[in-house]
N, C-alpha and C positions, 0 to 999 in steps of 0.2 A: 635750476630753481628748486627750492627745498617743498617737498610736499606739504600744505597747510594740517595742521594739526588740530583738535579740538576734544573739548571732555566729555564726557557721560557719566551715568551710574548705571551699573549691575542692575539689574529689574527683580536678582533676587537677595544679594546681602547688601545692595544700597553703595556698593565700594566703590568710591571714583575713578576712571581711568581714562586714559589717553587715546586717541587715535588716529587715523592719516584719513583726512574728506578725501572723497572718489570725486571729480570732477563732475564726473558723469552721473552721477549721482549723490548729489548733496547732503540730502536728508538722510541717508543711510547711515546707519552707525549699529556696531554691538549692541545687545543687550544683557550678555553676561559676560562675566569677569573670566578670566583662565581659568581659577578654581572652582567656580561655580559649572563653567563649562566642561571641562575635566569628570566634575563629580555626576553632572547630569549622564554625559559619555558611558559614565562606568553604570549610572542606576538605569541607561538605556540596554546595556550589554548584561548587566540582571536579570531585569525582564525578559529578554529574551532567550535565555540560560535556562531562565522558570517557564517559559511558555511551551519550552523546547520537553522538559523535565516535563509537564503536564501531557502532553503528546503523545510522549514513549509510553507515560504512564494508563492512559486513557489505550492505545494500541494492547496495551499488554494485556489488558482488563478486560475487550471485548473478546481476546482468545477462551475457546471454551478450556483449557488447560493452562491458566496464566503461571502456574510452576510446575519445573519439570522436576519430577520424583522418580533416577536413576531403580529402587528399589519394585517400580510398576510398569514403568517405561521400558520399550524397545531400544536398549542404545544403542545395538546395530544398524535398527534400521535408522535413528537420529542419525548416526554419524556417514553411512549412507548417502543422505539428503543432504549431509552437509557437504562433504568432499564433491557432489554434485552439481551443488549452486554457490561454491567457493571454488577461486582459483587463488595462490599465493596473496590469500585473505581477501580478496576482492571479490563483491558479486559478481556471477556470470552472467545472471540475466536467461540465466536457463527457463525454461517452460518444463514443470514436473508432472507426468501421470503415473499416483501409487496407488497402488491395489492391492487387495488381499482380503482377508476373513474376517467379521466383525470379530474384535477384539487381539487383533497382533498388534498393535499400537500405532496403525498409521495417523491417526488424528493428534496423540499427544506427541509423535515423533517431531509431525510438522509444526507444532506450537510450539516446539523447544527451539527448533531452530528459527522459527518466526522470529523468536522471545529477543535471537540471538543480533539478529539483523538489527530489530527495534533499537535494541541497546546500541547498538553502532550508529543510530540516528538516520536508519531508512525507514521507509513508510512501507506496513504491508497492511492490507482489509481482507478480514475475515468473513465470512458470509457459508451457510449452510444452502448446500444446495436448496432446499424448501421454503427456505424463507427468501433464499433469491426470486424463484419463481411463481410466488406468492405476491411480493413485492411487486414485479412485474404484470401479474395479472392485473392485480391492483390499479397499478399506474396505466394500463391499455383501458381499464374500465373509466378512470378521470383523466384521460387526454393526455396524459404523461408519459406514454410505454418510449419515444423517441427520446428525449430526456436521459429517461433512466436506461433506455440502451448505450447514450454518448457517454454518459458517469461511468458504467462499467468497462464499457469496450475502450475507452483514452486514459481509463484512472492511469498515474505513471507510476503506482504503490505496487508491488505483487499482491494480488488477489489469488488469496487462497479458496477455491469450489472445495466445501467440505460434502463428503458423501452423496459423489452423484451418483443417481441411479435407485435413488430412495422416492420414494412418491408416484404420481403419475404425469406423465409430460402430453400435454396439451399441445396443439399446433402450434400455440403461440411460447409455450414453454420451448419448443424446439426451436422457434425463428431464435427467440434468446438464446440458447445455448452454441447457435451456428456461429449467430453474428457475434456472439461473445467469443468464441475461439478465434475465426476469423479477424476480426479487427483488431485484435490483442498481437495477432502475427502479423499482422499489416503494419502498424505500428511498432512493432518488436519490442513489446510489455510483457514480462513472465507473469505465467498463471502458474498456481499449482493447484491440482486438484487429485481427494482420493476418494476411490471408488471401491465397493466390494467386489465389483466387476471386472475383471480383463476386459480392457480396449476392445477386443473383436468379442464380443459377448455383449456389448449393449445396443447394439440391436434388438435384443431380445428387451429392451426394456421399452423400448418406440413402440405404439400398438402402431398397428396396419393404417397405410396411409402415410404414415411419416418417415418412411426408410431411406426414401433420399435425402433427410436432413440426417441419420444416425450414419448412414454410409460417409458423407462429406466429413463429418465431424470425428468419425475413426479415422478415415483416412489422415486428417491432418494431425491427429494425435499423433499415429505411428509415425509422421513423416516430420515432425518437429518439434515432439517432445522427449524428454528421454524419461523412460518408460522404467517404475521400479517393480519389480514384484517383493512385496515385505514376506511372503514366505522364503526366500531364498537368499535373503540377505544373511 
């Protein structure tokens, strides 16, 4: 028995066309024609072309170095960081801790290769260590500090820590910075983060009282990230 057949119009250029009734469902029918559907397809695959192109763009913008200038830039130590968190062009998903003297270029090094990833359509979040921990006080003061620890510590983007080791850390500035390593390794999300500091030297940055959170949090550094010195690249 030949399927019952019946007409409609397009809902957007009015065109008549044919169809096969569902049994089971009578009243159903099209509302647009092939070409109407076709063209919608392609202005659905647009937008999100442009949403995608808004993203990257919006990423690259919040870096504090949105171009990288070979002529001011460290390109050792870029290329470095890049052979580090690339494998036969594929992220590794590395956890980076760079270090060194203000001004060898570890912050524009890691915004070129941030810049580099974006462009490939991964997600990274920038954040200066002080306005993390600023943020966070913030949010412990209006009921939010759990919140903004699950955002940080699950983001799936790499989160670059810009210049830790700058400010003053708080008790509660350290719960963040544990549970932020921590969970980020629990979850196997790369951080990267640069410091003026060698890893076994920021203790000296924890005032007294907090040293078993700066102890926990070297140790995991040395034990699962790989460790760059920008003086020696």
């Amino acid at each position: 028995m030949d399927n019952e057949k019946a007409k409609c119009k397009c809902s957007v250029c009015g065109k008549e066309m044919e169809y096969t009734i569902i049994p089971e469902i009578p009243f159903a029918h099209p509302t647009l024609c092939p070409e109407c559907n076709a063209k919608r397809k392609e202005e659905e695959k647009e937008r999100e072309v442009q949403k995608s192109v808004e993203r990257m763009n919006a990423e690259v913008e919040q870096l504090p170095y949105p171009d990288w200038d070979c002529s001011i830039g460290n390109n050792r130590l870029r290329n470095t960081i890049g052979t580090s968190v690339f494998k036969d062009k594929h992220l590794t998903g590395k956890s980076l801790y760079i270090h060194g003297e203000t001004g060898c270029g570890k912050t524009r090094s890691v915004c070129s290769v941030a810049r580099t990833i974006i462009e490939r359509d991964d997600h990274v979040k920038y954040i200066h260590c002080l306005r993390m921990l600023s943020g966070y006080s913030n949010e412990f003061v209006n009921g939010g500090a759990e919140e903004y620890l699950t955002k940080l510590g699950r983001d799936k983007r790499i989160i670059i820590v810009d210049d830790l080791g700058v400010g003053r850390v708080t008790e509660r500035g350290a719960e963040l910075l544990y549970y932020l390593i921590d969970e980020r390794l629990i979850n196997k999300l790369p951080t990267w983060i640069t410091s003026n500091l060698e890893p076994k030297y920021l203790g000296q940055w924890f005032p007294e009282g907090l040293q078993d959170y700066s102890d926990r949090i070297t140790r995991r550094i040395y034990e699962t990230y790989n460790i760059i010195d920008a003086k020696r690249v």
